[in-house]
N, C-alpha and C positions, 0 to 999 in steps of 0.2 A: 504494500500500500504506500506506492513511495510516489510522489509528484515531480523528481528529479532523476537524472542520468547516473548519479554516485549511490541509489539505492538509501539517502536518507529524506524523510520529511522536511518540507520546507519549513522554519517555524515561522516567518510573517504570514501565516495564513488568514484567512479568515476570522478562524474561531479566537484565533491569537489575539484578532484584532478587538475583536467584539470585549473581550474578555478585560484588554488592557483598557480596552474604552471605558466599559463598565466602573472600573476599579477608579480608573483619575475622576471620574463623575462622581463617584460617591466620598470619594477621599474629598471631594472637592469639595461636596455638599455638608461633608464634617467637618471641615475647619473652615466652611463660611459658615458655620450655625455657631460654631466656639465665638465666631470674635464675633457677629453681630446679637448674641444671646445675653453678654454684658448690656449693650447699650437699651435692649428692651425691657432685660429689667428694672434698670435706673431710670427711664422716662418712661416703659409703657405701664409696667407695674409701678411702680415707685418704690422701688426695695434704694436701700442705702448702697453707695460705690462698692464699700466694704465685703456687705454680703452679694453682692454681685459677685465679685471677685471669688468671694467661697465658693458659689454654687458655680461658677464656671469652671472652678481649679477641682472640687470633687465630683464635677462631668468627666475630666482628661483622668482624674483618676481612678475612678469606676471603668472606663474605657481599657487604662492599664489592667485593673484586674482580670474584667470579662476576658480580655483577648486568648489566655490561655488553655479557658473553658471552649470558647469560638474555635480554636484552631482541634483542640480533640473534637468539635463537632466535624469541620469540615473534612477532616481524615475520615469519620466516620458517616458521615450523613452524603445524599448526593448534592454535590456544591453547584449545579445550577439552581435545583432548590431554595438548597440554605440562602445563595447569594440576592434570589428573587424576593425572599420574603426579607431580608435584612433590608432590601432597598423598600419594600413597601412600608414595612416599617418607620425608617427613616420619613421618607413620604408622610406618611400618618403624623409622624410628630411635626414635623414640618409646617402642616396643613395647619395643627394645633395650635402653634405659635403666630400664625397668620391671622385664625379664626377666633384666636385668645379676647382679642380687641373687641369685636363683635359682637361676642356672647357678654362677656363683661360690660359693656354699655349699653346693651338689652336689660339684663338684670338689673342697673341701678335707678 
């Protein structure tokens, strides 16, 4: 199953592609939610600089922990799977922090 004359797979394929794609999108989507997740909570909630600063630093470090649970998952689970629902996931909260506004000046 070789796409080449030396008898090895290409590796810029395709799936190669899709997959590096995937990964910068969501790595991407992770660290534009880190840095602009400070400034929502100081002007959209009204939380103090200080605890801003907490809840963003024990975001990255809840992230440290998970990731070594993550990776025994992806060894073990099938990783189009896993990676579909982490991005819907992601998504989801995303939407939350969008819709936070919303629903919050509804209720008051």
């Amino acid at each position: 199953m070789s796409n080449n004359k030396g008898g090895q797979e290409k590796l810029w394929n395709r799936n190669y592609i899709m997959v590096l794609l995937v990964c910068t999108l969501s790595a991407f989507s992770f660290y534009t939610n880190q840095t602009i997740l400070s400034k929502h909570l100081t002007t959209g909630i009204g939380v103090s600089i200080t605890l801003a600063g907490t809840i963003v630093g024990l975001f990255s470090l809840t992230s440290l922990f998970c990731r070594p649970f993550c990776g025994l998952m992806a060894d073990r689970m099938n990783k189009v799977l896993l990676m579909t629902l982490s991005n819907v996931l992601m998504t989801v909260g995303l939407i939350g922090f969008a819709l936070q506004r919303v629903f919050r000046s509804s209720s008051s």
